[in-house]
C-alpha positions as CSV (number, residue, x, y, z in Angstrom):
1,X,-93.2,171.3,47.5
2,X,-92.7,172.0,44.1
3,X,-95.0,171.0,41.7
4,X,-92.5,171.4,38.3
5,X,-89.9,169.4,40.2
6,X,-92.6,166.1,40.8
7,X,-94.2,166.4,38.0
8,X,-90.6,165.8,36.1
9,X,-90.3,162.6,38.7
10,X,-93.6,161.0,37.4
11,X,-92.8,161.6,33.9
12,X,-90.0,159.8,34.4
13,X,-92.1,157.0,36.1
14,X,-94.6,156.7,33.8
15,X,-92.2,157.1,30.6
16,X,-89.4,154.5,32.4
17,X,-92.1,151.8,33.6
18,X,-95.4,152.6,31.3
19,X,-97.3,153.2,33.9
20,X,-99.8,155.9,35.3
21,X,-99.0,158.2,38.0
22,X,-101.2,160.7,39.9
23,X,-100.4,163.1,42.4
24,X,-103.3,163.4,45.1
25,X,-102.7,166.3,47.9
26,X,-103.7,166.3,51.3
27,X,-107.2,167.2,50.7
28,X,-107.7,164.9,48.5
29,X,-108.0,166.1,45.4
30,X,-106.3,165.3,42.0
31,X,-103.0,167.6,41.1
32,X,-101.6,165.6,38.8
33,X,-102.4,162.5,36.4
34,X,-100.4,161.6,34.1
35,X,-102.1,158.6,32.0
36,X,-103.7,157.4,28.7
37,X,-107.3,158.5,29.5
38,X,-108.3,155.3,28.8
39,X,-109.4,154.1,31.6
40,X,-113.4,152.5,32.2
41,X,-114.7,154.9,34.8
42,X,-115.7,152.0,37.0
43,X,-112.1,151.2,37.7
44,X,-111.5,155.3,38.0
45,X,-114.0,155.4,40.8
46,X,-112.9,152.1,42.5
47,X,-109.7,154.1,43.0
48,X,-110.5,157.0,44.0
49,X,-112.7,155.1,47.0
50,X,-109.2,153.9,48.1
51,X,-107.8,157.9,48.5
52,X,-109.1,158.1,52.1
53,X,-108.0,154.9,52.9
54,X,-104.4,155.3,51.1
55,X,-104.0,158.6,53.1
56,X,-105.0,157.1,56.7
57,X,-101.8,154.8,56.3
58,X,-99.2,157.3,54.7
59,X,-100.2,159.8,57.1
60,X,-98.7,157.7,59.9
61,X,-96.0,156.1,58.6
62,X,-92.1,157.5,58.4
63,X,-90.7,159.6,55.6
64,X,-90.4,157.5,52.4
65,X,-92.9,155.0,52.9
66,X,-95.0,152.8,50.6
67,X,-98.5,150.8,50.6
68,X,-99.0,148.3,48.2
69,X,-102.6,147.4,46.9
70,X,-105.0,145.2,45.0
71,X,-108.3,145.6,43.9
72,X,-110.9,144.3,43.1
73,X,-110.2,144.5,39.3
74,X,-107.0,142.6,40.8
75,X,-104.7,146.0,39.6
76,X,-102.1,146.6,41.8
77,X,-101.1,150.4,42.9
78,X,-97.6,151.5,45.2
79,X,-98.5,154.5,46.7
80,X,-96.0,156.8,48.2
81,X,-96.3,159.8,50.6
82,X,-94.8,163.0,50.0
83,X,-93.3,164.9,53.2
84,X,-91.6,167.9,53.8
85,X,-90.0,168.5,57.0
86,X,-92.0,165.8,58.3
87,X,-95.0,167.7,56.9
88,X,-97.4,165.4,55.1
89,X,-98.2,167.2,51.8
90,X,-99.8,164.4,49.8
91,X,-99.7,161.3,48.0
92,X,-98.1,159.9,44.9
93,X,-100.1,157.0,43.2
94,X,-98.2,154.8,40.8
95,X,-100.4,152.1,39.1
96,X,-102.5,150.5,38.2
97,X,-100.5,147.6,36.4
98,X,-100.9,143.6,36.7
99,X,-98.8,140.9,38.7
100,X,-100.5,138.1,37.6
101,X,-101.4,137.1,34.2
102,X,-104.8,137.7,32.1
103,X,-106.8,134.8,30.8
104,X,-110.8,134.1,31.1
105,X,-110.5,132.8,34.7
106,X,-109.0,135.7,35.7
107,X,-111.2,138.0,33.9
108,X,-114.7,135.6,34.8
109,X,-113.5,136.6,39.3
110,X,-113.1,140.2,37.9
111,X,-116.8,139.8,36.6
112,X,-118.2,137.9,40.1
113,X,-116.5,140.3,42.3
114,X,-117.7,143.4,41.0
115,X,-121.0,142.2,39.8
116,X,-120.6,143.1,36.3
117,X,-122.3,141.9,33.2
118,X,-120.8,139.6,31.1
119,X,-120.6,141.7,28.3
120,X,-117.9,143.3,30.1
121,X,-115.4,140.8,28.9
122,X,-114.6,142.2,25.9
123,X,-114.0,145.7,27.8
124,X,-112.1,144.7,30.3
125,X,-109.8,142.1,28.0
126,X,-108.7,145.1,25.8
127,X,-107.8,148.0,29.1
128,X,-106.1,144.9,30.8
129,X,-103.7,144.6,27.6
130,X,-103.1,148.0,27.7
131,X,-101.7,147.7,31.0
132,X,-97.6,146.8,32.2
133,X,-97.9,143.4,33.8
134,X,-94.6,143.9,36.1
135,X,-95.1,140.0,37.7
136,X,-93.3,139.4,41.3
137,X,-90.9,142.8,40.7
138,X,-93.6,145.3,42.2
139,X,-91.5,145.3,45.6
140,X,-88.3,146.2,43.7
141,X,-90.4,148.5,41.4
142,X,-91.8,150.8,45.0
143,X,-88.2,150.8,46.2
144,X,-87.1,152.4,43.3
145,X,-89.9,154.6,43.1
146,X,-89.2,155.9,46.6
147,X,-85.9,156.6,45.3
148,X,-86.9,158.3,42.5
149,X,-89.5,160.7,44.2
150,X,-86.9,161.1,47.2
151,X,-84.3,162.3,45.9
152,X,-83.5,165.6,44.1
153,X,-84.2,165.6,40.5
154,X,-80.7,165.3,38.2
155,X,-80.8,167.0,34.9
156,X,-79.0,164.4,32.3
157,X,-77.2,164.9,29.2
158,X,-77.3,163.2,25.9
159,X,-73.5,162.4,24.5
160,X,-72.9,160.6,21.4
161,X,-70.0,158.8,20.0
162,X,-68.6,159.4,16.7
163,X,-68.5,156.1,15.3
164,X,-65.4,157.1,13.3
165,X,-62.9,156.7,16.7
166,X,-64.5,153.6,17.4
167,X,-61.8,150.4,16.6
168,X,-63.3,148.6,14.3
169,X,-60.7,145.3,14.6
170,X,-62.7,145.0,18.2
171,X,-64.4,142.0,18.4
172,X,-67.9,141.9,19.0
173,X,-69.3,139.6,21.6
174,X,-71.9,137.2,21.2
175,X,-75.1,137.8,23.0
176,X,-75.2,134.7,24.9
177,X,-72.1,132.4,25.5
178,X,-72.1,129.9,22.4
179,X,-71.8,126.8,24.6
180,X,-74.1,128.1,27.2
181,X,-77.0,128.6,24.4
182,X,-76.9,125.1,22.7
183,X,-77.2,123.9,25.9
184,X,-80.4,126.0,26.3
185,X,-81.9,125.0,23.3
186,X,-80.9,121.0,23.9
187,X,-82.9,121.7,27.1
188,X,-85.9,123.2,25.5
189,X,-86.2,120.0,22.8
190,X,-85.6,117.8,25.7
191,X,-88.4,119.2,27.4
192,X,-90.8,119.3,24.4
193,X,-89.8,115.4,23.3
194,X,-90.9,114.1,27.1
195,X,-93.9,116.5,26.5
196,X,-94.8,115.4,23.0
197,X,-94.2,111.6,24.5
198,X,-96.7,111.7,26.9
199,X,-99.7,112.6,23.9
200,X,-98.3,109.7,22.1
201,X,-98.6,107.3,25.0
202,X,-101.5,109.0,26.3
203,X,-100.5,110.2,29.4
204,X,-102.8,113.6,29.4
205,X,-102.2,113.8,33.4
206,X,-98.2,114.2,32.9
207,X,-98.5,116.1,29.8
208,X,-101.1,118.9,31.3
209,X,-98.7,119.0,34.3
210,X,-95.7,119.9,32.8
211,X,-97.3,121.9,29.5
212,X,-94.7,124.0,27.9
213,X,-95.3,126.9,26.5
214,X,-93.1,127.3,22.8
215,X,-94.4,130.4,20.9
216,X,-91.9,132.8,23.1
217,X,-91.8,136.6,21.9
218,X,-94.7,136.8,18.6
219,X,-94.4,140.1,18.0
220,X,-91.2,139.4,15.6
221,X,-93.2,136.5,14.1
222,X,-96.3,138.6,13.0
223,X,-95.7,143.1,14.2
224,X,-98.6,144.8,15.6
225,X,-100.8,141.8,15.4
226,X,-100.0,139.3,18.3
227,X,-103.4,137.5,17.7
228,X,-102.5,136.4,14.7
229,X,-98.9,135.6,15.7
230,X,-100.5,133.5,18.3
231,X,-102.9,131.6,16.0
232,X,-99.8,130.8,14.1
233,X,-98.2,129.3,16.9
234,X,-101.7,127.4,17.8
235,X,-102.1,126.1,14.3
236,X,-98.7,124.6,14.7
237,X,-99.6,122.6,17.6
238,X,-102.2,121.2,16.3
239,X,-100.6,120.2,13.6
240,X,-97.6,118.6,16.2
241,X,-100.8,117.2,17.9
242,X,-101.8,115.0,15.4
243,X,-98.8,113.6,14.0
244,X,-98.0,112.8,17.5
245,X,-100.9,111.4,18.0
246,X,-101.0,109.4,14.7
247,X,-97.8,107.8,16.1
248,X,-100.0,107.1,19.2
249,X,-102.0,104.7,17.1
250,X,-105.2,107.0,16.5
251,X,-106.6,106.1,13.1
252,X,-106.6,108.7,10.3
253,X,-109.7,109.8,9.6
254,X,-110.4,110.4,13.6
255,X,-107.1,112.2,13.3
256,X,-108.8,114.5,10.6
257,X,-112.0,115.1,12.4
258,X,-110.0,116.5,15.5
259,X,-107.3,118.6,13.6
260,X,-109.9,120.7,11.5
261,X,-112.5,121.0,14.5
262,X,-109.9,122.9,16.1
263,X,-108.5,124.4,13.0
264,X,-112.2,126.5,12.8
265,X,-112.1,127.2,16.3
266,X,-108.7,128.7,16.1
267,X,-109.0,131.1,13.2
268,X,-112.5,132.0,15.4
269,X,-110.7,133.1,18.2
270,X,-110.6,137.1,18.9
271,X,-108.5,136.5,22.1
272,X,-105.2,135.5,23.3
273,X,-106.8,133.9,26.4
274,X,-109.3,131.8,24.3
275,X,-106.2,130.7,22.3
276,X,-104.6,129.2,25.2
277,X,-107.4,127.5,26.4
278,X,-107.7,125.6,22.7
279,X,-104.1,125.1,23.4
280,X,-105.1,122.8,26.5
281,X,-108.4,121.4,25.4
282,X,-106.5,120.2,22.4
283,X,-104.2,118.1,24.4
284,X,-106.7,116.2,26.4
285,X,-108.6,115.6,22.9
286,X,-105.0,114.1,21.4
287,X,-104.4,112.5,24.4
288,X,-107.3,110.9,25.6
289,X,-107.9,109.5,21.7
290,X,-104.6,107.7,22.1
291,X,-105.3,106.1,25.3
292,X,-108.8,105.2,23.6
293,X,-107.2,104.0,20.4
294,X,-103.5,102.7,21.3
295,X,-104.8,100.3,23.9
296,X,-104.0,96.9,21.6
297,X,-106.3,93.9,22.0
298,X,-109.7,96.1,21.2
299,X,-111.7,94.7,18.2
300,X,-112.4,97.0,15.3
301,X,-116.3,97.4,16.5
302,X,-114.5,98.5,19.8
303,X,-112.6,100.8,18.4
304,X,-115.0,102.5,15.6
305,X,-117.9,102.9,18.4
306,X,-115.6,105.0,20.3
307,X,-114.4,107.3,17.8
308,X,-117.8,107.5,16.9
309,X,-118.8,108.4,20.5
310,X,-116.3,110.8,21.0
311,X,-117.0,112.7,18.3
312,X,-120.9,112.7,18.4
313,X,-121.7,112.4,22.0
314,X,-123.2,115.9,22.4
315,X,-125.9,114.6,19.5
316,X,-129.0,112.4,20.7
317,X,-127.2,108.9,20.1
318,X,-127.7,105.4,22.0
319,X,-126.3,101.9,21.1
320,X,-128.7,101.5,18.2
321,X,-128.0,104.6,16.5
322,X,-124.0,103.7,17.0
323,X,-124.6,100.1,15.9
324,X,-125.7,101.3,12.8
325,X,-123.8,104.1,12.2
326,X,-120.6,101.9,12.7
327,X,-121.9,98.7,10.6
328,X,-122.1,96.6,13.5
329,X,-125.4,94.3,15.2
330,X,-126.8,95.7,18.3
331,X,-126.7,93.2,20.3
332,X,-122.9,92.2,19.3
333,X,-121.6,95.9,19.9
334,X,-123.6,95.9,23.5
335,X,-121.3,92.8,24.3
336,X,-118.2,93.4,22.7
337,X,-118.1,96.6,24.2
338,X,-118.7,95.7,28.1
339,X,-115.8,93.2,27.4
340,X,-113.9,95.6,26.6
341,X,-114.4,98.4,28.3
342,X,-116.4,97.4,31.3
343,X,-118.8,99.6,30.7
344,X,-122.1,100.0,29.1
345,X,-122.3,101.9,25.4
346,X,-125.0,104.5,27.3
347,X,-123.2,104.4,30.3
348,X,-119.6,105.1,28.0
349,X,-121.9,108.5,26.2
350,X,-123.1,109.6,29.7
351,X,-119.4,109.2,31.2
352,X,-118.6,111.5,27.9
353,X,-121.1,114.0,28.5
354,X,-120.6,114.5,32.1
355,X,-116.9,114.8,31.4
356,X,-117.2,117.5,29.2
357,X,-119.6,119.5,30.7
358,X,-117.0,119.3,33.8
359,X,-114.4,121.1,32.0
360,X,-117.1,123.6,30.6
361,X,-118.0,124.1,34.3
362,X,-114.5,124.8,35.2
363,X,-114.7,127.6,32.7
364,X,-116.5,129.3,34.2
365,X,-118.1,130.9,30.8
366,X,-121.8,129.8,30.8
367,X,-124.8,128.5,32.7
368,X,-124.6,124.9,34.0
369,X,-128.3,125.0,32.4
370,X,-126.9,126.2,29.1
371,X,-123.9,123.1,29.3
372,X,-126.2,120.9,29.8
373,X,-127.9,121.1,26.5
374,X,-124.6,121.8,24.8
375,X,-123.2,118.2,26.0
376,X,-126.2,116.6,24.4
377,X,-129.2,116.5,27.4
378,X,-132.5,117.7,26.8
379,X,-133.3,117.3,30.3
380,X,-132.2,119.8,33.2
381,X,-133.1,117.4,35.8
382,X,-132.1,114.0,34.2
383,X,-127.9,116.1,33.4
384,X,-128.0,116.7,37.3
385,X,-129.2,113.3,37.9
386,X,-126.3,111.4,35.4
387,X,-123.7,114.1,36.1
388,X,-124.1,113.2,40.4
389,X,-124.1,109.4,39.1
390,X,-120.5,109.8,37.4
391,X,-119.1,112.9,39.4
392,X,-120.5,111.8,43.1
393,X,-121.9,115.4,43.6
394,X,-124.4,117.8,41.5
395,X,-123.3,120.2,39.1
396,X,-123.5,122.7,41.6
397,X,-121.7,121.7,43.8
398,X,-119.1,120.6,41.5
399,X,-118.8,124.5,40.4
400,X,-118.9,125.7,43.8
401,X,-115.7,123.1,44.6
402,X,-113.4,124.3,41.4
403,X,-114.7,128.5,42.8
């Protein structure tokens, strides 16, 4: 085997695809590496528990085959075993790199599975972006690294062109097909008007199912800072949000307690994944305020002791605290409002509460203890009481269902 001759290979591997290589011999031990020396050690020794493993299969299997293989980190490696004259001489590891994408549920099953702290997040958040996310072309990718470590190694040569021979009457051709790209971009509006139409009419359901995602490539909009580029592109939702929204029939000033709650969480935000999670909290908010506020025939007490609600229901409120907050007799709000809605004032709070700390459950990011003091209960036992009352199961069991 020569060493010069693979190590040229895994350059080439690791310079072509940005991603690490190692060579591993037959004994096991580490050759070559060719990497960042980034890497947390826990997800070093994770690996290296695998070599045994790795090497049972290769050992084997024919000439030029491959094992793919997730961990626990849920990084993938294609590892490759290295024969000569049917002589197994070691192992090639290529990896680790993503196929799936990086947001806080991903990162909160990273946490559970390996038993890790939760001051990990940050850690792990910053390697993960560090690493090529190659999405369903890891199959392709092994082929061609087969290939590559295969076949003998070609020495290229760099030619230029004198740009003085080249005909400068030729034509140029247009990146994409003129035609074939307004047709692209009609597509894209079309898709965002239905999308936009659904927050005005309030149809959260339709809109969360078919959310689109505008901001494309950010790091043109803002280089070397894609947070920022992506705050930009967050801010302008919002902004969308509301005037969509205002079209809905959501009063102003409700319009303007949303839009700068969010504004401060946005400009808060230190990560991508915390970004697009706003992104999808601030829908249901939009929506769920026009299907509160566009429904015609609610009277004006109706109507303010909602927007109230929504927007103070994680305080210690009841109807008289409403009543007065909104101008309007106890006893008439009570009334008006179980016309209306069909449901109680408390029993409209409590359905708010539970709601919310459902989608803070589904998070995954704190305690269902901590939630239920952060949606406005002071009591542990009364939240799991109210929550199996709306929900039909506990808390806990609610978490265990969205696991």
């Amino acid at each position: 085997m020569n060493i010069n001759e693979l190590t040229e290979k895994c350059r080439i591997i690791k310079n072509a695809f940005k991603i690490d290589v190692q060579f591993i011999d037959k004994d096991l031990k580490l050759i070559l590496h060719i990497s960042k020396d980034d890497e947390p050690l826990v997800i070093t020794e994770t690996r290296k528990s695998m070599y045994p493993v790795f090497q049972e299969a290769l050992l084997g299997a024919k000439k030029n085959s491959f094992c793919f293989y997730t961990d626990s980190f849920h990084l993938s490696y294609i590892t490759i075993g290295i024969k000569e004259e049917e002589h197994y001489q070691g192992m090639t590891i290529v990896g680790p790199f993503l196929t799936e994408k990086v947001n806080e549920h991903f990162l909160w099953i990273v946490l559970k599975k390996n038993n890790l702290e939760q001051s990990w997040i940050k850690p792990l958040e910053n390697y993960y972006k560090s690493i090529t996310n190659v999405g369903s072309t890891s199959m392709a990718l092994a082929d061609v690294f087969v290939n590559i470590l295969a076949n003998p190694h070609l020495e290229s040569h760099f030619i230029t062109i004198d740009s003085n021979h080249v005909n400068k009457n030729h034509e140029v051709l247009p990146l994409q097909d003129g035609e074939q790209r307004e047709k692209n971009i009609n597509f894209i509006y079309e898709l965002e008007k239905k999308y936009l139409h659904f927050i005005e009419t309030g149809d959260t359901e339709k809109a969360l199912a078919m959310i689109v995602d505008f901001s494309g490539d950010l790091d043109y909009r803002v280089p070397g800072n894609p947070l920022r580029a992506r705050k930009n592109v967050t801010f302008g939702s919002n902004s969308i949000y509301r005037i969509t929204a205002g079209r809905g029939g959501v009063p102003p000033q409700y319009l303007h307690e949303i839009s700068e709650k969010f504004a401060i969480k946005i400009e808060q935000a230190v990560t991508i994944s915390e970004l697009e999670m706003l992104e999808i909290a601030m829908l249901k908010e939009y929506g769920n305020a026009v299907k509160n506020f566009a429904i015609k025939g609610h009277s004006s007490a109706v109507k303010k002791a909602i927007m109230y609600i929504n927007l103070h229901f994680h305080e210690n409120i009841n109807l008289q605290s409403v009543a007065e907050e909104i101008g309007f007799n106890r006893t008439y709000l009570a009334k008006r409002f179980k016309e209306e809605m069909n449901i109680t004032v408390i029993g409209y709070i409590q359905k708010k509460r539970i709601d919310e700390a459902a989608f803070l459950i589904e998070q995954g990011m704190s305690s269902i203890t901590n939630i239920s003091e952060q949606v406005g209960f002071s009591s542990y036992n009364y939240f799991c009481k109210v929550f199996k009352d709306v929900k039909g199961i506990t808390p806990t069991e609610y978490k265990r269902t969205r696991e």
